[in-house]
C-alpha positions in Angstrom: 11.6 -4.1 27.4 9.3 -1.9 29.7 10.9 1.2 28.5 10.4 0.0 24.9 6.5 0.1 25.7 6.5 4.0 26.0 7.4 4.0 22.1 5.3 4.4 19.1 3.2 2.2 17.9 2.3 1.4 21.8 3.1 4.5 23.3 2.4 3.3 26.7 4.7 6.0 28.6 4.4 5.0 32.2 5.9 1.6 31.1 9.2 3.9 30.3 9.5 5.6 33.7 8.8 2.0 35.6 11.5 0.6 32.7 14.2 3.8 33.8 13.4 3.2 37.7 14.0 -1.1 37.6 17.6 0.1 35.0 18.5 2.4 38.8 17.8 -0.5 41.0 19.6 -2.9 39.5 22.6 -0.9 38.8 22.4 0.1 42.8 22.2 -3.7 43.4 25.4 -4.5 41.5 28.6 -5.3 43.7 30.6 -4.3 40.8 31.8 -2.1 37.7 31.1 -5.5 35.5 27.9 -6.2 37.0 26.4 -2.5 35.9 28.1 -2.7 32.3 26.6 -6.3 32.5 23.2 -4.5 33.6 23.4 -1.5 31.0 23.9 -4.1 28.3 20.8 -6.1 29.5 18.9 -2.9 29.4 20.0 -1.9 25.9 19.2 -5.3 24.6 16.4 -5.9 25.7 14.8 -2.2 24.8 16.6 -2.5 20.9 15.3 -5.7 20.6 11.9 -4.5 21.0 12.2 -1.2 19.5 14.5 -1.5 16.1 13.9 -4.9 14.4 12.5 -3.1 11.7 15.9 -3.0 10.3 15.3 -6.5 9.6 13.2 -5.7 6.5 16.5 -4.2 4.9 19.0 -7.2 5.9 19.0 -9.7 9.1 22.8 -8.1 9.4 21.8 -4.7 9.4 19.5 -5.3 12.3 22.4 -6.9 14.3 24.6 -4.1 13.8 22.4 -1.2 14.5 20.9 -3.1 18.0 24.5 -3.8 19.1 25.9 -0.2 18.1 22.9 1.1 20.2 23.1 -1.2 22.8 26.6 0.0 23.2 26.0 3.1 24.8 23.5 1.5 27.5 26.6 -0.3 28.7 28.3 2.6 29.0 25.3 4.4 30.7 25.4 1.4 33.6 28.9 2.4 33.9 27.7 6.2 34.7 24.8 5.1 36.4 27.0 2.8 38.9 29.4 5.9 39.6 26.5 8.4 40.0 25.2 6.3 42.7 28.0 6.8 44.6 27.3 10.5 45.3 24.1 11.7 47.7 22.5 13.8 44.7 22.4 10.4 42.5 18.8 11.3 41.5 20.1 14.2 39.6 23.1 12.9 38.4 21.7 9.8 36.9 19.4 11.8 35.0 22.1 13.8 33.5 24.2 10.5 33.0 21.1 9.4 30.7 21.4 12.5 28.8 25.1 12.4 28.4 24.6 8.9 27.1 21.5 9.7 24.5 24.0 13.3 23.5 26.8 11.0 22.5 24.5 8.5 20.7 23.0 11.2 18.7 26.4 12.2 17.6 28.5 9.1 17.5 29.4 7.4 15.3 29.0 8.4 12.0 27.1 11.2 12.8 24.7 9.3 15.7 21.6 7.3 15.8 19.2 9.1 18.4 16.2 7.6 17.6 15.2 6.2 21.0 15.9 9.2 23.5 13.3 9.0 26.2 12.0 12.2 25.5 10.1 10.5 22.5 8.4 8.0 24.7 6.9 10.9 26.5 4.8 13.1 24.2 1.8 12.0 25.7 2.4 12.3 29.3 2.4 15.1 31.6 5.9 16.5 31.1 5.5 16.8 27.6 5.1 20.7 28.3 8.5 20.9 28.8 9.4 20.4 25.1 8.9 23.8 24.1 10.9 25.0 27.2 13.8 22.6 26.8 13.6 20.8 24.0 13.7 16.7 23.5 16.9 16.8 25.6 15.2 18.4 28.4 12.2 16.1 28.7 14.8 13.1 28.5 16.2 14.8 31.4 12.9 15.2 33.5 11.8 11.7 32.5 14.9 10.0 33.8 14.4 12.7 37.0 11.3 11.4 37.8 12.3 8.2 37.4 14.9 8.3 39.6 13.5 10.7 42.3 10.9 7.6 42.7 12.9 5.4 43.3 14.5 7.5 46.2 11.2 8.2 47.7 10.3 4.4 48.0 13.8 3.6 49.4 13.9 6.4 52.0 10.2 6.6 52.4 10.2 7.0 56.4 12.9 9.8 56.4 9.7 12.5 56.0 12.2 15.5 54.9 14.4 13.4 52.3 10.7 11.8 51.2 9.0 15.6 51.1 12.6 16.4 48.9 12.0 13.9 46.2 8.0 15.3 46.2 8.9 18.6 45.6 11.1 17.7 43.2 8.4 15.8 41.0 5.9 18.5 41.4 8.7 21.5 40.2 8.7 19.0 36.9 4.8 18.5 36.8 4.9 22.8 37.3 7.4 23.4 34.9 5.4 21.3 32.3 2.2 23.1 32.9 3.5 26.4 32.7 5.6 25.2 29.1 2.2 23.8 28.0 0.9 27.9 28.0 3.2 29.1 25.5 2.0 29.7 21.9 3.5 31.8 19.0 1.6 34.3 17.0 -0.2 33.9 14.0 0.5 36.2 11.2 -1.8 35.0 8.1 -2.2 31.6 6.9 -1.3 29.4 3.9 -3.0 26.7 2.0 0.0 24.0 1.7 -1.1 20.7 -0.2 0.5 17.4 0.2 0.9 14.1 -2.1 1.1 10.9 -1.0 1.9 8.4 -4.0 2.2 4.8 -2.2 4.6 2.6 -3.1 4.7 -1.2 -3.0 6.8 -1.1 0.0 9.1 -4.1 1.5 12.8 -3.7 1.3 15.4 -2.2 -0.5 13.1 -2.4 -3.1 9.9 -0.9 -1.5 9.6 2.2 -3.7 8.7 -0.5 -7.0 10.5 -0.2 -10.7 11.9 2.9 -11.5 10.4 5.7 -12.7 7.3 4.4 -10.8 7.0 6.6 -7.8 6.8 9.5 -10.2 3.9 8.1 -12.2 2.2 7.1 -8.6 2.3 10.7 -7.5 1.1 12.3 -10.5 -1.6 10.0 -10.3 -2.9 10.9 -6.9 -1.6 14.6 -7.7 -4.6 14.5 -10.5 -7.3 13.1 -8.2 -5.9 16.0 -5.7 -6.9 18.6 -9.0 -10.0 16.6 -9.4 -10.9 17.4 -5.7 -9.8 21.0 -5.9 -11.9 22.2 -9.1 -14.9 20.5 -7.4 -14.4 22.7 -4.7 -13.9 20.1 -2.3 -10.8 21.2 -0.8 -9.0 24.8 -1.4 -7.0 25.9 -4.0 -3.4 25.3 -2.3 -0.6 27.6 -2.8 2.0 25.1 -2.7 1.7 20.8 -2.9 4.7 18.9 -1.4 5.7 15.5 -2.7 7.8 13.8 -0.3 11.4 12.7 -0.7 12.0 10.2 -3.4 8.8 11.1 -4.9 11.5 11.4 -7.8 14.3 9.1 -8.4 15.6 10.3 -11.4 16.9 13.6 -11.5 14.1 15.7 -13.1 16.5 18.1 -14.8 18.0 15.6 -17.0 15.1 12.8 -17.2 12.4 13.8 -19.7 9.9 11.7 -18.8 10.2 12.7 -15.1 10.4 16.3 -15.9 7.2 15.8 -18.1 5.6 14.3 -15.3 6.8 16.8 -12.5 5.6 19.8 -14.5 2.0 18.4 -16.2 1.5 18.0 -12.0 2.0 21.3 -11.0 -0.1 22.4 -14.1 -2.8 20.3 -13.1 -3.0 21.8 -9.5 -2.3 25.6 -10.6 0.6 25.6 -8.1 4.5 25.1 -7.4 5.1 21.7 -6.2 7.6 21.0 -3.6 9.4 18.1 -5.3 11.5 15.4 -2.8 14.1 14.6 -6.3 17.2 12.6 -6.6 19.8 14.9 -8.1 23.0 13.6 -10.2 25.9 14.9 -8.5 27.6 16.6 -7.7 30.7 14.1 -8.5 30.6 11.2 -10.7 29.2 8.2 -8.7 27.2 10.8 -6.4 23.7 12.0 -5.2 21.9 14.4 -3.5 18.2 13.9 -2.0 16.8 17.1 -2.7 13.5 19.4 -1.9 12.9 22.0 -5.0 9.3 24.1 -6.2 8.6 23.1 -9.8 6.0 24.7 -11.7 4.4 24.2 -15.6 7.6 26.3 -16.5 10.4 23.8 -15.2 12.4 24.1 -11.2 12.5 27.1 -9.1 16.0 27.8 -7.1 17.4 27.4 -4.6 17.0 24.3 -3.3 17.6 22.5 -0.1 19.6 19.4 -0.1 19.2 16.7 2.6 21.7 17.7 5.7 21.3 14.1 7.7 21.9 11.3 5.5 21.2 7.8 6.8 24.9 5.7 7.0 24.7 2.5 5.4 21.0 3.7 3.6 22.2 6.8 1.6 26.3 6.7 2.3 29.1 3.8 2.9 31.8 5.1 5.5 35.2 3.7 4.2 33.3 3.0 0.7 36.3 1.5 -0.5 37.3 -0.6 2.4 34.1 -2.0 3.2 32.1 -2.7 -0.2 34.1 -5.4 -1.3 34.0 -6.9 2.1 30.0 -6.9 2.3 28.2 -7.4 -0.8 24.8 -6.2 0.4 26.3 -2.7 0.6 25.6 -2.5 -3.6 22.1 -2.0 -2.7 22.6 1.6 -1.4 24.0 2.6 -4.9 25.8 6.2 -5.7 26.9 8.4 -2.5 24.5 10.9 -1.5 26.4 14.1 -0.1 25.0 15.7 2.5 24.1 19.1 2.1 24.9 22.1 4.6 22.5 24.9 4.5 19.4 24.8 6.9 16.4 23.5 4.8 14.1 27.3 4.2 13.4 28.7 1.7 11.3 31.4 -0.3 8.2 30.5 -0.8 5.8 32.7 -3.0 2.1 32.9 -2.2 0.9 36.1 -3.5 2.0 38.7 -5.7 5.4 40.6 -3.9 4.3 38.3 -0.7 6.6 35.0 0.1 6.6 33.1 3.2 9.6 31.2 4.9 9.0 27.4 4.5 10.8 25.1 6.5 12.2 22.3 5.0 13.2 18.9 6.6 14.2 15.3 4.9 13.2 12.1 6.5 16.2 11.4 8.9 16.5 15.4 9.3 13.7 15.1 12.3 16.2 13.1 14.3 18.6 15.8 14.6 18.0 19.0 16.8 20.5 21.4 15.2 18.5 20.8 12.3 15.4 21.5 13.3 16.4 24.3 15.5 18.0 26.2 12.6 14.6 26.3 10.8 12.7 29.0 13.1 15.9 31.0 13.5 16.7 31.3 9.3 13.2 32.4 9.1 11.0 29.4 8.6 7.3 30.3 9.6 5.8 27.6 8.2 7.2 23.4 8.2 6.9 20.9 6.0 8.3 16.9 6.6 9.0 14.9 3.2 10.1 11.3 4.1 9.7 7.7 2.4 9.3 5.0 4.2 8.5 2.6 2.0 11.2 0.3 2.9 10.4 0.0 6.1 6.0 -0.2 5.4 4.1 -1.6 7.6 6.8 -2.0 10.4 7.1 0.0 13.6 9.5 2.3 12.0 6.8 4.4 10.4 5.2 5.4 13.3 8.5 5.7 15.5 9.3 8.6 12.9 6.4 10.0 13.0 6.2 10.6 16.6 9.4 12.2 16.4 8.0 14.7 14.3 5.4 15.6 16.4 7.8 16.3 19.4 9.4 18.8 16.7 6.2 20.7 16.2 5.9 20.6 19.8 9.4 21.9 20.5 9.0 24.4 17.5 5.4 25.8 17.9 5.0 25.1 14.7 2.2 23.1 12.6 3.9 20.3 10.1 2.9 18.9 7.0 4.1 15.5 6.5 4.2 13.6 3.0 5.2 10.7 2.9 5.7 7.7 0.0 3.4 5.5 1.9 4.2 5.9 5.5 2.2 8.4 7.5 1.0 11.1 5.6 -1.0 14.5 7.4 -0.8 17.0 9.8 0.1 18.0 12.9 -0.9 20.9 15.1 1.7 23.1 17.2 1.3 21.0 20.2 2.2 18.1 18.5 -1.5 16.2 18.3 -2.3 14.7 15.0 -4.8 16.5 13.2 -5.3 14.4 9.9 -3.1 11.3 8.9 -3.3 8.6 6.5 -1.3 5.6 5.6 0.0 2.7 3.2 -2.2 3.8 0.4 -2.2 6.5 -2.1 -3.9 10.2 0.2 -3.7 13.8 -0.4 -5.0 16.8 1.0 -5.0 20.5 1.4 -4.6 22.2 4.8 -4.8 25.8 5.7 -1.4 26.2 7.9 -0.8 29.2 10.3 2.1 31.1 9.2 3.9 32.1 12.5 6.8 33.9 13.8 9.3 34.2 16.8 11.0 30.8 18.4 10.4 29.0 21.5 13.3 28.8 24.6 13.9 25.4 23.4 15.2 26.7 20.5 17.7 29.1 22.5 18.2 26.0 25.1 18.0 22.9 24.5 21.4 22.1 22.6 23.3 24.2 25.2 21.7 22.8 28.1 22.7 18.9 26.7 26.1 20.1 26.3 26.4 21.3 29.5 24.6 18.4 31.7 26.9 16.3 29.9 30.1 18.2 30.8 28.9 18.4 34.6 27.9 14.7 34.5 31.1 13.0 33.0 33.6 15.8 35.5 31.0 14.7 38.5 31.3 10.8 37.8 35.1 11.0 36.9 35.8 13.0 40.2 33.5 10.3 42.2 35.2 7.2 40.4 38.8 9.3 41.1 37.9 9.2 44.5 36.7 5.5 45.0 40.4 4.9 43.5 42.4 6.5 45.6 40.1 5.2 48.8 41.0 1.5 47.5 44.5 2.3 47.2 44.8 4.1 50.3 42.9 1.2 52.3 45.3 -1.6 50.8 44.8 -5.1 49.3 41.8 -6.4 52.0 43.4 -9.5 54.0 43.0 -12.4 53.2 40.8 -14.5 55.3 42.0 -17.0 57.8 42.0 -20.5 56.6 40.0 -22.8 59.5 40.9 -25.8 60.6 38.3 -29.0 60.2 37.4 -30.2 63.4 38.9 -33.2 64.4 36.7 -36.2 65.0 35.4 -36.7 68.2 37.0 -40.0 70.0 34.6 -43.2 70.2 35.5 -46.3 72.3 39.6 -46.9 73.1 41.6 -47.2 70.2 38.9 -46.1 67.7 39.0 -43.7 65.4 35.3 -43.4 64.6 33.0 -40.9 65.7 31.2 -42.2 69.0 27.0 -42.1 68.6 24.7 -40.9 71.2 22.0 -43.8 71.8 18.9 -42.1 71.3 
């Protein structure tokens, strides 16, 4: 629950190291392979408890299922944690055995779930200069380092060279975050990018209202946007996103949401970047989508959502498991995922485009997805996400601090729109710069188009690979030889039964104990 404190909304960080450090001491206290899965499932409990009710708002079941699939791999990280111990580097190896665990969660099943990796907890702190260095996975890393490293130094405190060890080792992180915290990519030119946010009623599976009304909302607050603009409040953009769902009704085929979609971009004098539900591409299918619509009608290509949410967008085994859980109607057609990275062309000028990033919602969760922006030739990034479902909850800003550790990782300013979640921008170091939620917002925001990519870019996914390939050989050998030291030992002996002692005589003939007059 400690750790859970170093997540948004609360964001008190130093509660997740103190939360990491108590998870190493009571694994280290345990007298047994049961005890630390018993401890890892504890820990994962008690931080998904505290972290992810806001699946709650969809179903009381869904909740369930997502805290005990998450939990899941904190019983498996007591496991590692147990084994790591047994080796005199176990500071290091425990942090890799937390990002072995978070790797696999992000992956498994169903394409993963990292939504609580440590390195999210710690955007405020002072190792958050190692995102653009190594990425989420390597702060995660350093985290769990530090946490660990403490814990030696208290327990070997008087040993002054293993103490000065687990100082050094602290202060190479603190170093390594500093120097991380110096790197900045150039700026080329700028761009005026616009963003929409509609509101929605929020609450449920129903939180984005009737249909068709998320369209009208953001044509309404894309007017007052136009309003602002020809009073010469705010800059005449050269693109205004809508987030995702901002349509949902394809636009191509719908003529009411077509009328809407292109009397907006009118109004504003500029392409909008439309977050649309497309028909298709199979009967009973979907794709959430991000395409530029002008007066004139849609613009290709188009990006089409990579990381779709299991059980939100999709139904694994569809067949298999609708009948069985009636709730599972709600998610309606399949949504395909798409497979392209999410930039595209985006015209600003006459013969002059600039490479816009593109990422949907759930997208931010996923680094291969984020890191393929920068090297596909995104300069500048947008976020479209609705959160209306979840308004109001925790969720919302979980999310978005996720995104700011990807403009942090990335260098890169983001624009976030939003359906009613948190709406705004935030600079290349991952601070905040405007925001709004719940209610209908908009704005226009002169973005710094930029160019190159960060080491994390290069590193990050590489370097979580490979800690969690030394980590699970380096526990396996140390279990392996725990094995074969049990087996070589024998079965232990079993322990001599005593006797009772025998009553001590009394008078002649008695068998009661005698008494001492006192």
């Amino acid at each position: 629950m400690a750790t859970g404190l170093g997540f948004a909304p609360i964001g008190l960080w130093p509660a997740t190291l103190l939360g990491v450090a108590a998870l190493t001491v009571s694994v280290k206290a345990s007298r047994s392979g049961w005890a630390a899965l018993a401890a890892g499932a504890a820990f994962g409990l008690g931080l998904t408890s505290t972290t992810l009710t806001w699946m709650a708002m969809i179903t009381v079941g869904a909740a369930a299922g997502l805290i005990a699939v998450v939990s899941g791999w904190y019983v498996l990280l007591g496991l590692l944690l147990r084994l790591a111990s047994k080796s005199p580097l176990w500071p290091v190896l425990s942090a890799g055995a937390w990002v072995s665990a978070e790797y696999a969660a992000s992956t498994f099943p169903f394409g993963g779930f990292g939504w609580l990796r440590l390195g999210y907890a710690m955007l405020d702190s002072p190792l958050a200069g190692i995102l653009p260095v190594l990425g989420v996975g390597g702060l995660s890393f350093a985290t769990a380092l530090t946490a660990n490293l403490a814990v030696f130094l208290v327990r070997h405190r008087s040993l002054r060279p293993v103490a000065g060890g687990a100082v050094l080792g602290i202060s190479a992180l603190v170093l390594t975050s500093m120097a991380g915290a110096t790197i900045e990519l150039p700026q080329s030119s700028s761009v005026e990018l616009g963003w929409v946010q509609g509101g929605a009623p929020g609450g449920g599976v129903f939180g984005l209202g009737a249909p068709g009304s998320t369209t009208r909302r953001h044509a309404a607050e894309t007017t007052v946007l136009a309003e602002k603009i020809l009073d010469g409040k705010l800059q005449q953009p050269d693109v205004v996103v809508w987030p995702e769902n901002s349509t949902d009704t394809d636009p191509r085929t719908d003529e009411d949401t077509r009328r809407l979609v292109t009397s907006s971009s009118q109004a504003v004098r500029a392409p909008l970047l439309v977050g649309e539900i497309l028909a298709g591409p199979g009967t009973d299918q979907r794709q959430t989508a991000s395409q530029f619509w002008t007066s004139d009608g849609a613009l290709d290509p188009t990006y089409v959502k990579r990381s779709i949410v299991p059980f939100g967008e999709w139904i694994p085994y569809r067949s298999l498991l609708l009948p069985l859980i009636p709730e599972l109607r709600y998610v309606g057609f399949q949504t395909v995922a798409g497979q392209r990275p999410g930039v595209l062309a985006l015209p600003i000028r006459a013969r002059s485009t600039v490479g816009l990033g593109i990422m949907i919602c759930f997208d931010v969760a996923f680094d291969q997805v984020a890191y393929d922006l920068p090297t596909n030739g995104a300069q500048v990034i947008v976020v479209q996400s609705s959160n209306a479902m979840y308004q109001g909850s925790p969720q919302v800003p979980q999310q978005f601090a996720i995104t700011r550790a990807r403009a942090a990782e990335l260098r890169r300013e983001i624009v976030v729109a939003t359906t009613s979640g948190i709406s705004g921008v935030i600079d290349s170091r991952g601070n905040p710069m405007t925001t709004a939620s719940t209610g209908p917002a908009s704005g226009v925001a002169s973005i710094p188009v930029r160019d190159g990519i960060t080491p994390a870019v290069v590193l990050a996914l590489p370097l979580q690979q490979a800690i969690g390939l030394i980590t699970v050989a380096w526990v396996a050998l140390l279990g392996g030889r725990a094995a074969g030291a049990r087996r070589r030992s024998g079965p232990a002996p079993p322990r001599a039964r005593q006797r009772a002692p025998e009553p001590r005589a009394g008078r002649a003939g008695s068998t009661r104990p005698s008494c001492r007059r006192g």
